[in-house]
PyMOL Python script that loads the backbone (N, CA, C, O; Angstrom):
from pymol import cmd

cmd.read_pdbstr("""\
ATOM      1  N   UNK A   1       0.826  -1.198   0.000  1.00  0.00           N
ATOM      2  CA  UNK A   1       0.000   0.000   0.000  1.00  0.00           C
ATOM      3  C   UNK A   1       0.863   1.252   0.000  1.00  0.00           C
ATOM      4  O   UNK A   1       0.600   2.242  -0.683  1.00  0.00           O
ATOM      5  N   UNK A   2       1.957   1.140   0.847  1.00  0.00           N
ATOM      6  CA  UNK A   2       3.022   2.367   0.943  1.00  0.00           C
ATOM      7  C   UNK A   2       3.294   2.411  -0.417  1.00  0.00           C
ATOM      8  O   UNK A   2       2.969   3.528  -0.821  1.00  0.00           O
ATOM      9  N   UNK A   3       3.872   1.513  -1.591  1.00  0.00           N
ATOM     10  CA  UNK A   3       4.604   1.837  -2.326  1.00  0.00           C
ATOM     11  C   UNK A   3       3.395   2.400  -3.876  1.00  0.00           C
ATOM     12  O   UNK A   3       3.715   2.883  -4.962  1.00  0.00           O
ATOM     13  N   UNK A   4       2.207   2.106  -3.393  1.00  0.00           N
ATOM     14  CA  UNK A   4       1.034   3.048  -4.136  1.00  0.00           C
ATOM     15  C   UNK A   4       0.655   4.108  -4.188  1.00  0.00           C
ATOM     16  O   UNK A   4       0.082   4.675  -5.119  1.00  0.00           O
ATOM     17  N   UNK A   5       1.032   4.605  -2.860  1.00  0.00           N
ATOM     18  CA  UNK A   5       0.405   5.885  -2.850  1.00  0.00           C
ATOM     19  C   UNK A   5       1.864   6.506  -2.638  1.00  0.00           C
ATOM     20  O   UNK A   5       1.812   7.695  -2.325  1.00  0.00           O
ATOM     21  N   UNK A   6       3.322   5.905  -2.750  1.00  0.00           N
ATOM     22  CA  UNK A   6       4.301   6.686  -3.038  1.00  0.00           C
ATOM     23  C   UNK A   6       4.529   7.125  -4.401  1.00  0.00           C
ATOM     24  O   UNK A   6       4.746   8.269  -4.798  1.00  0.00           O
ATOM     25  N   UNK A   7       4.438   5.921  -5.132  1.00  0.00           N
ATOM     26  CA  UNK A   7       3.610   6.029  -7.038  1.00  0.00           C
ATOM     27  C   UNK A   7       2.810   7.158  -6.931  1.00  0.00           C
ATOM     28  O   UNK A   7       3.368   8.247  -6.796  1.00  0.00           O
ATOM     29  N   UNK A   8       1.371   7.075  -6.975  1.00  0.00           N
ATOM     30  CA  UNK A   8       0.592   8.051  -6.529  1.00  0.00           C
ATOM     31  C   UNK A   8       1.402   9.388  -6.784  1.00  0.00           C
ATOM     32  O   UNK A   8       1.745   9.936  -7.831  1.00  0.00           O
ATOM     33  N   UNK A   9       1.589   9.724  -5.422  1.00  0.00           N
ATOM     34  CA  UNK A   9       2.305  10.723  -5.190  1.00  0.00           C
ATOM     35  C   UNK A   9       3.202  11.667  -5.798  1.00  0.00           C
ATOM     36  O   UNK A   9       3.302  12.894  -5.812  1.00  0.00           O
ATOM     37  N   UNK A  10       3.828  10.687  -6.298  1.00  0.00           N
ATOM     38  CA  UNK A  10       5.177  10.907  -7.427  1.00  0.00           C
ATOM     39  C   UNK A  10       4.496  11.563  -8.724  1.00  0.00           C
ATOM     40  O   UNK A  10       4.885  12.606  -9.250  1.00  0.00           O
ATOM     41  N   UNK A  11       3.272  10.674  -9.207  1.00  0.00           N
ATOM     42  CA  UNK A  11       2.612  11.103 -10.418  1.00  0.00           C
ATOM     43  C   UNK A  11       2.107  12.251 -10.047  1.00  0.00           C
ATOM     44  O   UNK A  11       2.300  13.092 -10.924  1.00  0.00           O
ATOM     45  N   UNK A  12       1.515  12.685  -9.087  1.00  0.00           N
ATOM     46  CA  UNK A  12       0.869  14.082  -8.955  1.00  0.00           C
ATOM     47  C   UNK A  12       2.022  15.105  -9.104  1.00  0.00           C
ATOM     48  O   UNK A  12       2.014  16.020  -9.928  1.00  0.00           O
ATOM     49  N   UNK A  13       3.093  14.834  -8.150  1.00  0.00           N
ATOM     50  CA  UNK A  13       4.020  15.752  -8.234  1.00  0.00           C
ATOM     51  C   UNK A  13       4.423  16.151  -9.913  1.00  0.00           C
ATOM     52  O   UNK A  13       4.595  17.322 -10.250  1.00  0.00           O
ATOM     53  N   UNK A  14       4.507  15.319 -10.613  1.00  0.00           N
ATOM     54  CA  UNK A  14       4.782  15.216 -12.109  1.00  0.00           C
ATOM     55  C   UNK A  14       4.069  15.982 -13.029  1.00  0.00           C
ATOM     56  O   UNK A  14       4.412  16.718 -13.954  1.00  0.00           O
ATOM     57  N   UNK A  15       2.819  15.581 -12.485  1.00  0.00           N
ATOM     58  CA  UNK A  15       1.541  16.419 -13.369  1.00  0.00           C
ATOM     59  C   UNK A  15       1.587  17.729 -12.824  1.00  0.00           C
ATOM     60  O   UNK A  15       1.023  18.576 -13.517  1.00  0.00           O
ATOM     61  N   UNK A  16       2.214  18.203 -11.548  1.00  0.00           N
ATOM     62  CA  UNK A  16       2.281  19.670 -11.271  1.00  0.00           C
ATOM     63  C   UNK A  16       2.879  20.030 -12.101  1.00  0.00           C
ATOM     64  O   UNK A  16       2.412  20.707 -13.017  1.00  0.00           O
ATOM     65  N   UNK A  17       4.153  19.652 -12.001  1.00  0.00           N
ATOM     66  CA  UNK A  17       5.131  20.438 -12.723  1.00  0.00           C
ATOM     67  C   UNK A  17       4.947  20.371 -14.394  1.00  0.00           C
ATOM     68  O   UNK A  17       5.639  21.140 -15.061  1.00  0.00           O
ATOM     69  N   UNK A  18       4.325  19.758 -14.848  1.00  0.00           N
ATOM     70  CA  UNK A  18       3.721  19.894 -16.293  1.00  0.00           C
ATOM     71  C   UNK A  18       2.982  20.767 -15.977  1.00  0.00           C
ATOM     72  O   UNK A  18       3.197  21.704 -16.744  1.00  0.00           O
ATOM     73  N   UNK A  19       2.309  20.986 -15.362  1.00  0.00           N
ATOM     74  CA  UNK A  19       0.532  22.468 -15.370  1.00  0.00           C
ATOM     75  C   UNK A  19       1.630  23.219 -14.994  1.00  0.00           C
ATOM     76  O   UNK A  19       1.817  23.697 -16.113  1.00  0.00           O
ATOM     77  N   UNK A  20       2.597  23.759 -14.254  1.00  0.00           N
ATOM     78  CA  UNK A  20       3.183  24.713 -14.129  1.00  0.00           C
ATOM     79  C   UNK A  20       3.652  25.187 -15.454  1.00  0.00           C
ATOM     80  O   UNK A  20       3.362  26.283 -15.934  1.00  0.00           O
ATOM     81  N   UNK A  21       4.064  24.687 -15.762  1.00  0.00           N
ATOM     82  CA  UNK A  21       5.174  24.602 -17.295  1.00  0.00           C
ATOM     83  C   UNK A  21       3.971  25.430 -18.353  1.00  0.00           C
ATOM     84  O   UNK A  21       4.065  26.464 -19.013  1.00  0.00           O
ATOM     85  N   UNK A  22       2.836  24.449 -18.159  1.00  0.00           N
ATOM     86  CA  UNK A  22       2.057  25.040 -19.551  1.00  0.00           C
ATOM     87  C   UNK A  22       1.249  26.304 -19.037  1.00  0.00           C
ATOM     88  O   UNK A  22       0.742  27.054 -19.870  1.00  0.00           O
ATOM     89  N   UNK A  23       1.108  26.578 -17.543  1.00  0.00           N
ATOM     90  CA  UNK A  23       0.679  27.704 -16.386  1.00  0.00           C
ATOM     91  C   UNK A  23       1.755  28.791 -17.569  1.00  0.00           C
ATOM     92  O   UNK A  23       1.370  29.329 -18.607  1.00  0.00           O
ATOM     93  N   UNK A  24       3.194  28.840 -16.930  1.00  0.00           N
ATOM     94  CA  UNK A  24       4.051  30.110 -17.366  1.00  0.00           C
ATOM     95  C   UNK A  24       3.871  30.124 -19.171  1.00  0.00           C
ATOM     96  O   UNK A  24       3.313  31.130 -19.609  1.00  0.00           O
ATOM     97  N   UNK A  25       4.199  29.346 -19.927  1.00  0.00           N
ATOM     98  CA  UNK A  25       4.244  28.921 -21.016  1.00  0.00           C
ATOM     99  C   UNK A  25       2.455  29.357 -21.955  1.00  0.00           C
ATOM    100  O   UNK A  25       2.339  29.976 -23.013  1.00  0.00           O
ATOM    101  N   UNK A  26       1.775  29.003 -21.434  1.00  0.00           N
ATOM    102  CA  UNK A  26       0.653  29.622 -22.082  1.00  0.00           C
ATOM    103  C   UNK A  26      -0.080  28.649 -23.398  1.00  0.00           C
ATOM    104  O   UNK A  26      -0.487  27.513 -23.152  1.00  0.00           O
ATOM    105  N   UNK A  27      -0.158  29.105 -24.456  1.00  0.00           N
ATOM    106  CA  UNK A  27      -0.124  30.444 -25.420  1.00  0.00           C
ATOM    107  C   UNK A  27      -0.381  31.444 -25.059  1.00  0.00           C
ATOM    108  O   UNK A  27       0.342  32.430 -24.908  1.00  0.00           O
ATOM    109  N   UNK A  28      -2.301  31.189 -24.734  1.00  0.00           N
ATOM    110  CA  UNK A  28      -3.195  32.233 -24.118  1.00  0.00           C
ATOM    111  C   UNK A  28      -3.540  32.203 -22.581  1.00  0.00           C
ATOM    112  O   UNK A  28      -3.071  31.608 -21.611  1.00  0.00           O
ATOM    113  N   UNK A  29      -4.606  33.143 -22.789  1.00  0.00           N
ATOM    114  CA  UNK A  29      -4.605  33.428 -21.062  1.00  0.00           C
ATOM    115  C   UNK A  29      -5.709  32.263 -20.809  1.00  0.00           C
ATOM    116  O   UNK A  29      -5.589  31.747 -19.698  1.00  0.00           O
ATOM    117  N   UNK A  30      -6.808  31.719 -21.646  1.00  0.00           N
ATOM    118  CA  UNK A  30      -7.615  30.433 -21.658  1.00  0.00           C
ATOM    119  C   UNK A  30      -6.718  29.324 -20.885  1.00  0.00           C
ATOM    120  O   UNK A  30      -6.949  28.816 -19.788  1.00  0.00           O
ATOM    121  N   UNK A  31      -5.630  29.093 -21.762  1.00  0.00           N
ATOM    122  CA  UNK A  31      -4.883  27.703 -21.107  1.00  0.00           C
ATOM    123  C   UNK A  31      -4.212  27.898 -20.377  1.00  0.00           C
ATOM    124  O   UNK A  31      -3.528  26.944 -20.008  1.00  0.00           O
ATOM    125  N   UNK A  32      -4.020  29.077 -19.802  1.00  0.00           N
ATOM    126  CA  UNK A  32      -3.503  29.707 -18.361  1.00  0.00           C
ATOM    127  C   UNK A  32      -4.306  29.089 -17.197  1.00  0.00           C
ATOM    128  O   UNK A  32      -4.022  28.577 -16.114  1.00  0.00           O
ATOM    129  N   UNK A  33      -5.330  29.333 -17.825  1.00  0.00           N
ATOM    130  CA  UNK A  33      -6.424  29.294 -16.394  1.00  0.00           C
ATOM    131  C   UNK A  33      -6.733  27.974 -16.217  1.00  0.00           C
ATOM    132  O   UNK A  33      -6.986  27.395 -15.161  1.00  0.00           O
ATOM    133  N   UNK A  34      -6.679  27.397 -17.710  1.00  0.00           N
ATOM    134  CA  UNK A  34      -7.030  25.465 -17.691  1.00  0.00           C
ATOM    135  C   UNK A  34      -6.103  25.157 -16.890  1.00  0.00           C
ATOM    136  O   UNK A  34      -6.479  24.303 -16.086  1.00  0.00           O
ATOM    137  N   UNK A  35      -4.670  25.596 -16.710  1.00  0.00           N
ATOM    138  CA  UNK A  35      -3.347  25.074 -16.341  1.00  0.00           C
ATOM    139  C   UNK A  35      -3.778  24.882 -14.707  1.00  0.00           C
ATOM    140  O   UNK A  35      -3.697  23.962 -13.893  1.00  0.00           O
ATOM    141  N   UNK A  36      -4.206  26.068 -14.699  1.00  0.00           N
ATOM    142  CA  UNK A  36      -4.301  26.519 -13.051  1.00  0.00           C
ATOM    143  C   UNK A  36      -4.767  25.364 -12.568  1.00  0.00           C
ATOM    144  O   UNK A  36      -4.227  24.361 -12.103  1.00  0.00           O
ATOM    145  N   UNK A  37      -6.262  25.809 -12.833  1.00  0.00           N
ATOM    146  CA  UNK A  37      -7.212  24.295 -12.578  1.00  0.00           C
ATOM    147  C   UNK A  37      -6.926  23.444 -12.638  1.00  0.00           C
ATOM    148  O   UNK A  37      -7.297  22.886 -11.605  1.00  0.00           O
ATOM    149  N   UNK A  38      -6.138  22.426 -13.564  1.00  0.00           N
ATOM    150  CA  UNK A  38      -5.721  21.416 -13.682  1.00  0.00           C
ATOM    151  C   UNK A  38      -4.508  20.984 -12.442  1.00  0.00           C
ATOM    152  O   UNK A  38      -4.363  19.908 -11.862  1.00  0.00           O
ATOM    153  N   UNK A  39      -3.768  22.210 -12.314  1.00  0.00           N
ATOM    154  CA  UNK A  39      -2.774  22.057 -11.004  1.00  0.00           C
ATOM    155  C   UNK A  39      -3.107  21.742  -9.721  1.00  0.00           C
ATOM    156  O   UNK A  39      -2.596  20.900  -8.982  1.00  0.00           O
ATOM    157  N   UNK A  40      -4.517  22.912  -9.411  1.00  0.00           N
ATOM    158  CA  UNK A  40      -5.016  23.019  -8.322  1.00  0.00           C
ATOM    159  C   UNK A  40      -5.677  21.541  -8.306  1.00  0.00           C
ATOM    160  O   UNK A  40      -5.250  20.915  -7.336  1.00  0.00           O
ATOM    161  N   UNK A  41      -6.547  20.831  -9.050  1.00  0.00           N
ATOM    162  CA  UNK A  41      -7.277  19.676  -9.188  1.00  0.00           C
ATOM    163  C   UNK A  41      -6.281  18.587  -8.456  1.00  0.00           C
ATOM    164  O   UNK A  41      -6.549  17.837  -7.518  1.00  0.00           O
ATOM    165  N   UNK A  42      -5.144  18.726  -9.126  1.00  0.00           N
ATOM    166  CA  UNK A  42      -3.711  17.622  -8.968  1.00  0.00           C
ATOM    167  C   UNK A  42      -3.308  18.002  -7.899  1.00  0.00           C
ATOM    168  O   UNK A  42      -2.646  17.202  -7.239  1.00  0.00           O
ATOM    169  N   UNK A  43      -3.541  19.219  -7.414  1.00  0.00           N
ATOM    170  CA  UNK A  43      -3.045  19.808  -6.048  1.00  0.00           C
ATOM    171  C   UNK A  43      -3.841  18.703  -4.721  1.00  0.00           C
ATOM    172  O   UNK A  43      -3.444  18.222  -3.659  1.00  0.00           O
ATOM    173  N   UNK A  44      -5.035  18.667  -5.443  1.00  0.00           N
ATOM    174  CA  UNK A  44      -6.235  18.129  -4.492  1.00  0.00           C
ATOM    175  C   UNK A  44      -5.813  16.920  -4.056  1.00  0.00           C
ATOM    176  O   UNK A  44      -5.682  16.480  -2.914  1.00  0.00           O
ATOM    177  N   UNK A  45      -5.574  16.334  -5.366  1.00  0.00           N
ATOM    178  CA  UNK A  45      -5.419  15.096  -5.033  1.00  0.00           C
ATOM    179  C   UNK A  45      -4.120  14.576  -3.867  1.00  0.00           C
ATOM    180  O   UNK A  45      -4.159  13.749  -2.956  1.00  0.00           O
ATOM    181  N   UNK A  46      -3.109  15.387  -4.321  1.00  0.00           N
ATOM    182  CA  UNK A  46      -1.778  14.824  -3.822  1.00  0.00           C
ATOM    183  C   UNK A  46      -1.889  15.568  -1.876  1.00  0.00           C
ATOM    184  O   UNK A  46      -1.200  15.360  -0.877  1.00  0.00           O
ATOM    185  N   UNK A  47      -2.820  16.237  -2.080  1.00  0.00           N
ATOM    186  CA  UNK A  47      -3.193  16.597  -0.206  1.00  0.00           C
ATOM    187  C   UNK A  47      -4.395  15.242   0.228  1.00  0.00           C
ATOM    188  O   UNK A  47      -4.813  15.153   1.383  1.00  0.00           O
ATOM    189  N   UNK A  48      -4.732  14.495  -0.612  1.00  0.00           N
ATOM    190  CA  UNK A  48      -5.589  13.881  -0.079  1.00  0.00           C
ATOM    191  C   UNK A  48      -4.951  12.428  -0.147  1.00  0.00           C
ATOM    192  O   UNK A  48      -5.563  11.452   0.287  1.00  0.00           O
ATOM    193  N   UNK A  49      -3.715  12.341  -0.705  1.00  0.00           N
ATOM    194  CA  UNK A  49      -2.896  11.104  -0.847  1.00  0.00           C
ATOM    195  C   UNK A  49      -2.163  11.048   0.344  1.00  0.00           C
ATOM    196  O   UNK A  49      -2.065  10.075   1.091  1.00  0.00           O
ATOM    197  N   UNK A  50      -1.281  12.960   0.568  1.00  0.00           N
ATOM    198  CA  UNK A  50      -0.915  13.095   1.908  1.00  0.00           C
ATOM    199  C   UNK A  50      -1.493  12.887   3.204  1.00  0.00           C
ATOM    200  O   UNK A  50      -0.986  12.355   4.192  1.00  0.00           O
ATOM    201  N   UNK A  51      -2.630  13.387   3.049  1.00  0.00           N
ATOM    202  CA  UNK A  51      -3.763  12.995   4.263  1.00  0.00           C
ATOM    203  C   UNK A  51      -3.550  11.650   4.678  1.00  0.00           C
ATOM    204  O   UNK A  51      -3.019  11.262   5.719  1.00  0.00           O
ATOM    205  N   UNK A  52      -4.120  10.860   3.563  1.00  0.00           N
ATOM    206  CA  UNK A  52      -4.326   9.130   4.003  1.00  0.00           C
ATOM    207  C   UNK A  52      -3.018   8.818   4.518  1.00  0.00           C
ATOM    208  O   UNK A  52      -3.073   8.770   5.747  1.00  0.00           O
ATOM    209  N   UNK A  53      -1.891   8.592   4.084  1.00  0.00           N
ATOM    210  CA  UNK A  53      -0.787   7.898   4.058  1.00  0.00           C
ATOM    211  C   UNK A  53      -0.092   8.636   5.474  1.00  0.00           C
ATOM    212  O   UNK A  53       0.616   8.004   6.259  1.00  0.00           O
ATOM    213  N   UNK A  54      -0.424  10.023   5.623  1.00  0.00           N
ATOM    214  CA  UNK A  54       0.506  10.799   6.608  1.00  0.00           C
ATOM    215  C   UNK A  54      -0.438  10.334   7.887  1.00  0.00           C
ATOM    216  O   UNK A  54       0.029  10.385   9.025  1.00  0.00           O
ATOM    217  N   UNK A  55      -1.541   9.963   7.687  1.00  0.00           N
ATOM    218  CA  UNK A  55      -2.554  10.280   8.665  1.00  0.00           C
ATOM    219  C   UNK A  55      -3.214  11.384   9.382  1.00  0.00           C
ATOM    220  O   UNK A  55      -3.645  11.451  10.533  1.00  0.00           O
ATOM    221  N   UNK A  56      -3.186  12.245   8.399  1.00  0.00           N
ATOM    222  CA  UNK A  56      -2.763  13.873   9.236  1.00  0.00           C
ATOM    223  C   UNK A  56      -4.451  14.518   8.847  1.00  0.00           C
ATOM    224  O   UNK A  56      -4.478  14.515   7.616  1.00  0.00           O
ATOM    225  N   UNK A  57      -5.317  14.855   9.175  1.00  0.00           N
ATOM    226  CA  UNK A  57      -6.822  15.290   9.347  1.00  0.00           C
ATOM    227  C   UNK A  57      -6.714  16.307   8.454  1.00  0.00           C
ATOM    228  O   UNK A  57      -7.279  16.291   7.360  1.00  0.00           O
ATOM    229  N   UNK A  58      -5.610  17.724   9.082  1.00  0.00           N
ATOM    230  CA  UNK A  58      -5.487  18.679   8.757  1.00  0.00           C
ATOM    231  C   UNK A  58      -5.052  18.810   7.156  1.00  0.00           C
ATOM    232  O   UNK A  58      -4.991  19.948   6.689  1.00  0.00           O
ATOM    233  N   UNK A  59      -4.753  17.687   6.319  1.00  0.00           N
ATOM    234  CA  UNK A  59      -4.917  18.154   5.214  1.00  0.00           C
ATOM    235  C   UNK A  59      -5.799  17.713   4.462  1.00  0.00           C
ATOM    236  O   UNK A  59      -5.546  17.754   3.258  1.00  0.00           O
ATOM    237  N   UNK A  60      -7.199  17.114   4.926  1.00  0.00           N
ATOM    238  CA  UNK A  60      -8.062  17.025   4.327  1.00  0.00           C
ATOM    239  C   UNK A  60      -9.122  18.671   4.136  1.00  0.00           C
ATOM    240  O   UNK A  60     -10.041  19.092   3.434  1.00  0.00           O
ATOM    241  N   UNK A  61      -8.115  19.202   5.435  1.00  0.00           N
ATOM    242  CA  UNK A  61      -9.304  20.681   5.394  1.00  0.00           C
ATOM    243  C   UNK A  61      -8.261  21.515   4.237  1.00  0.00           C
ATOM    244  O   UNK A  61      -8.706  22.510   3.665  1.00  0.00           O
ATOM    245  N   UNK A  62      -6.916  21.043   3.966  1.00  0.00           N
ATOM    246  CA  UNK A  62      -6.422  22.154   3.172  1.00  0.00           C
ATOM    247  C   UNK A  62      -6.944  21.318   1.731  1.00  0.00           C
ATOM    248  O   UNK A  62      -7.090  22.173   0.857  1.00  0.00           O
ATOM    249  N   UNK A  63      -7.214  20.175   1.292  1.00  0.00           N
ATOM    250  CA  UNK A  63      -7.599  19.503   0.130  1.00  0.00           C
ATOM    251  C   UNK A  63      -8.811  20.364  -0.331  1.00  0.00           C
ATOM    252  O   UNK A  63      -8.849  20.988  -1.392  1.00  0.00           O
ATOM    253  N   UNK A  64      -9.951  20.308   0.753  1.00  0.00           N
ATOM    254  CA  UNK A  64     -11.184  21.238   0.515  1.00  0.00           C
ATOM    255  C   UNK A  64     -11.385  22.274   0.537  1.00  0.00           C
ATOM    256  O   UNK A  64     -12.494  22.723   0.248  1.00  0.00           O
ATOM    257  N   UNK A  65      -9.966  23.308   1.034  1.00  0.00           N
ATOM    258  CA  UNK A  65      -9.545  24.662   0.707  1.00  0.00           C
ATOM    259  C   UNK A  65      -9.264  24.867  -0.428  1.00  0.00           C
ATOM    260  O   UNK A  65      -9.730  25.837  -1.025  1.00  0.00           O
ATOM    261  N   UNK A  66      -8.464  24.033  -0.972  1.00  0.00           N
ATOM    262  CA  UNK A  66      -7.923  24.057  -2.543  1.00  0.00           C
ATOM    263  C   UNK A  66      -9.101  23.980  -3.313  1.00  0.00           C
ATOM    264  O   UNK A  66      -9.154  24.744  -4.277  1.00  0.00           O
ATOM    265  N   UNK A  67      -9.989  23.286  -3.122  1.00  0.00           N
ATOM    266  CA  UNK A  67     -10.842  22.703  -4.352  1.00  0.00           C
ATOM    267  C   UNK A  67     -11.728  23.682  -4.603  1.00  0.00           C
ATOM    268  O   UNK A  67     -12.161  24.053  -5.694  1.00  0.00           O
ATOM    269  N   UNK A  68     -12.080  24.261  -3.019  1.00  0.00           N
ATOM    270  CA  UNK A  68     -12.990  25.405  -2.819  1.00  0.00           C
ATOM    271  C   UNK A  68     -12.607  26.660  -3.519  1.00  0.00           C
ATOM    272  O   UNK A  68     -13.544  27.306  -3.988  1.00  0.00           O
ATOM    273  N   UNK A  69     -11.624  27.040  -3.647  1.00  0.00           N
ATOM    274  CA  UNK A  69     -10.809  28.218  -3.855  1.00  0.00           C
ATOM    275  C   UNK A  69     -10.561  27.839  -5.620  1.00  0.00           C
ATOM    276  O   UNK A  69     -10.724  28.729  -6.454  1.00  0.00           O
ATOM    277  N   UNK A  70     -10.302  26.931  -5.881  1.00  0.00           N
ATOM    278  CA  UNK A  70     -10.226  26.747  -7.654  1.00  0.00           C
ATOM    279  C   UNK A  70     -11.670  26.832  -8.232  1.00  0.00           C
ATOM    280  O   UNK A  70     -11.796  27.209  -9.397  1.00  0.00           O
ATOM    281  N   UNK A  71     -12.649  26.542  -7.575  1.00  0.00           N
ATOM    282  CA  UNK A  71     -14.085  26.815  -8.047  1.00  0.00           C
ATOM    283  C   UNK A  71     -14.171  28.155  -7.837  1.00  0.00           C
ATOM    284  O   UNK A  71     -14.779  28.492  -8.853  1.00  0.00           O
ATOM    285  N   UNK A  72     -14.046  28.813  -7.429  1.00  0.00           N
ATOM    286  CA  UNK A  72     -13.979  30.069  -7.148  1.00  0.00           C
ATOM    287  C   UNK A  72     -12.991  30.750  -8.032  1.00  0.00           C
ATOM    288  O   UNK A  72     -13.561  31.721  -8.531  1.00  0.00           O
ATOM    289  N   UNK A  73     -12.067  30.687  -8.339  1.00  0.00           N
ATOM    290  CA  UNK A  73     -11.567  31.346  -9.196  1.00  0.00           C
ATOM    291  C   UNK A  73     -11.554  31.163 -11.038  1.00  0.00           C
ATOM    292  O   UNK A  73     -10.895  31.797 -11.862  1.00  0.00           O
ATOM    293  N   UNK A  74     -12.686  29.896 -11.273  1.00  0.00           N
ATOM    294  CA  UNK A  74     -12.822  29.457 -12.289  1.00  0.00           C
ATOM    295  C   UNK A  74     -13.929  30.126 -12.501  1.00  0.00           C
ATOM    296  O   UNK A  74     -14.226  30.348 -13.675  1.00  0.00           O
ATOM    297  N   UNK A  75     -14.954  30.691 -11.250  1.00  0.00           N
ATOM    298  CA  UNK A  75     -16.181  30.828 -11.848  1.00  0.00           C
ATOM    299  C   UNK A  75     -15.761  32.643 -12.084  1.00  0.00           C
ATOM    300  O   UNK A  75     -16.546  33.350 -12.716  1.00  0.00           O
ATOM    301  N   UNK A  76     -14.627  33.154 -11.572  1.00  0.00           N
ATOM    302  CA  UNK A  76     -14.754  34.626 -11.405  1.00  0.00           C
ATOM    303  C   UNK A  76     -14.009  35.037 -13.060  1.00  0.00           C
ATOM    304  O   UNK A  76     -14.012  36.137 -13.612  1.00  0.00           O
ATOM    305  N   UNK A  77     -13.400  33.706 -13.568  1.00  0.00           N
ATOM    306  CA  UNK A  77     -12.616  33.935 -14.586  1.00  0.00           C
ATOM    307  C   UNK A  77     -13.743  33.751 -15.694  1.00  0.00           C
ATOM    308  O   UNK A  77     -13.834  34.512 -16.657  1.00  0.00           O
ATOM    309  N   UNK A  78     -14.462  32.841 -15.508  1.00  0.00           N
ATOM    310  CA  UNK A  78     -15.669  33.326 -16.621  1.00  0.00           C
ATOM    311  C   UNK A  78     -16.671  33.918 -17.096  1.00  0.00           C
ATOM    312  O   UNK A  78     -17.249  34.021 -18.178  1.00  0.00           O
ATOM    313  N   UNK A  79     -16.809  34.497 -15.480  1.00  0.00           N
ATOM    314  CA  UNK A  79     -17.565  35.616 -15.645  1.00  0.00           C
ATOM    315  C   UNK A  79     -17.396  37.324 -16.364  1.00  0.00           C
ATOM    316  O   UNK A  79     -18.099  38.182 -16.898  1.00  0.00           O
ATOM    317  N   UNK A  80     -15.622  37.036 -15.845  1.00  0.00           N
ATOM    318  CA  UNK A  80     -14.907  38.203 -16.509  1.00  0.00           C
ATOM    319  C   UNK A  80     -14.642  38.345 -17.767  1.00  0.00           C
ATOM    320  O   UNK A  80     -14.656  39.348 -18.480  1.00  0.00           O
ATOM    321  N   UNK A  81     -14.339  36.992 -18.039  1.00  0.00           N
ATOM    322  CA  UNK A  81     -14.432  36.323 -19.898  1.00  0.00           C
ATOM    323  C   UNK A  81     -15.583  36.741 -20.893  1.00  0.00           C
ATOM    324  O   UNK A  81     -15.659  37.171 -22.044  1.00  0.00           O
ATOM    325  N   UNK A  82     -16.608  36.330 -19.672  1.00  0.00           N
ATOM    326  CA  UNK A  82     -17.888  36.190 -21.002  1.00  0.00           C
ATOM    327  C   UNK A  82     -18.422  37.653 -21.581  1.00  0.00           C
ATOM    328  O   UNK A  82     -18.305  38.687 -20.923  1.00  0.00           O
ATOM    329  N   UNK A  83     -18.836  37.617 -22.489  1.00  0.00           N
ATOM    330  CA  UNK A  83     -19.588  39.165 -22.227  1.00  0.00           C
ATOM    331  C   UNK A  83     -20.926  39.480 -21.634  1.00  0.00           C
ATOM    332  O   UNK A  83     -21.811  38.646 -21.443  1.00  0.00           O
ATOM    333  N   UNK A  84     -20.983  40.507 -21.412  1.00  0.00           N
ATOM    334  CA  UNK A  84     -22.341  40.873 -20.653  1.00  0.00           C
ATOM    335  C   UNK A  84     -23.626  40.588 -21.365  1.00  0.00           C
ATOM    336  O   UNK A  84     -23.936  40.812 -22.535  1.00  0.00           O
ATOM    337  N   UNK A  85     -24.385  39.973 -20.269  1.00  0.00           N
ATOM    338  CA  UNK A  85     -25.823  39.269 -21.183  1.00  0.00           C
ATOM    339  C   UNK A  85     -26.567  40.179 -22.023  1.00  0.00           C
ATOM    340  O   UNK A  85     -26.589  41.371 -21.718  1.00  0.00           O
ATOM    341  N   UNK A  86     -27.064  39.837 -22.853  1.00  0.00           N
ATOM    342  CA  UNK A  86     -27.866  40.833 -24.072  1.00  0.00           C
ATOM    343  C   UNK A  86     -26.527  41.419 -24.761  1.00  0.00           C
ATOM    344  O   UNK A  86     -26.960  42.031 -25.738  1.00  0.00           O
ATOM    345  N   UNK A  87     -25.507  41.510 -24.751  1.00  0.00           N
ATOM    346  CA  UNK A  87     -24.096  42.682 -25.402  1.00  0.00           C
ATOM    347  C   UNK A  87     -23.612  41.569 -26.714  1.00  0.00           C
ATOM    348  O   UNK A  87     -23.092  40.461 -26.583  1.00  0.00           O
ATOM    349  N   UNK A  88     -23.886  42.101 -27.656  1.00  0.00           N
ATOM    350  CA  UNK A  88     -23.390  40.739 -28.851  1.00  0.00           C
ATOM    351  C   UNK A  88     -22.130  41.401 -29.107  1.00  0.00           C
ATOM    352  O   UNK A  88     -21.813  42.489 -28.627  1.00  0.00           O
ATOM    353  N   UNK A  89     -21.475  40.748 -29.828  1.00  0.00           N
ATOM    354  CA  UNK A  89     -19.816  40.867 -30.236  1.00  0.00           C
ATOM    355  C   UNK A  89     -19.344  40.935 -31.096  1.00  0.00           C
ATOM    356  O   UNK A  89     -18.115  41.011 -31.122  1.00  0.00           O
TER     357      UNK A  89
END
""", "prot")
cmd.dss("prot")
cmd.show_as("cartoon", "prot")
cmd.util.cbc("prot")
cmd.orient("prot")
């Protein structure tokens, strides 16, 4: 079981540093924000891998901080994105 969720682990760390990469890297500011999300998502996971394996409570409340806080900044990014209702383009 240790050496699964050290796997695990390893892969999340991996997939950060890819969303970082395509985070700075871009093109646009769209796959900026996918990047984010996608980090923060992978973020989730690897606090909730830490949780189990560490035994530690306290990062199940930072797992649901993260997740909370990426919904939140996904919904403020499309709101800012979209255009204003009735405004055609």
């Amino acid at each position: 079981m240790t050496h699964a969720l050290a796997a695990a682990a390893l892969a999340c760390v991996v997939l950060i540093v890819a969303g970082a990469f395509r985070t700075v890297r871009g093109p646009s500011g769209h796959d900026r924000v996918l990047a984010v999300q996608f980090v923060s998502t992978v973020g989730v996971g690897l606090a909730l891998i830490a949780a189990f394996w560490l035994r530690a409570r306290v990062l199940l409340d930072l797992a649901l901080l993260l997740a909370l806080t990426a919904a939140v900044v996904a919904m403020a990014f499309v709101s800012g994105a979209a255009p204003p209702a009735g405004e055609d383009e």
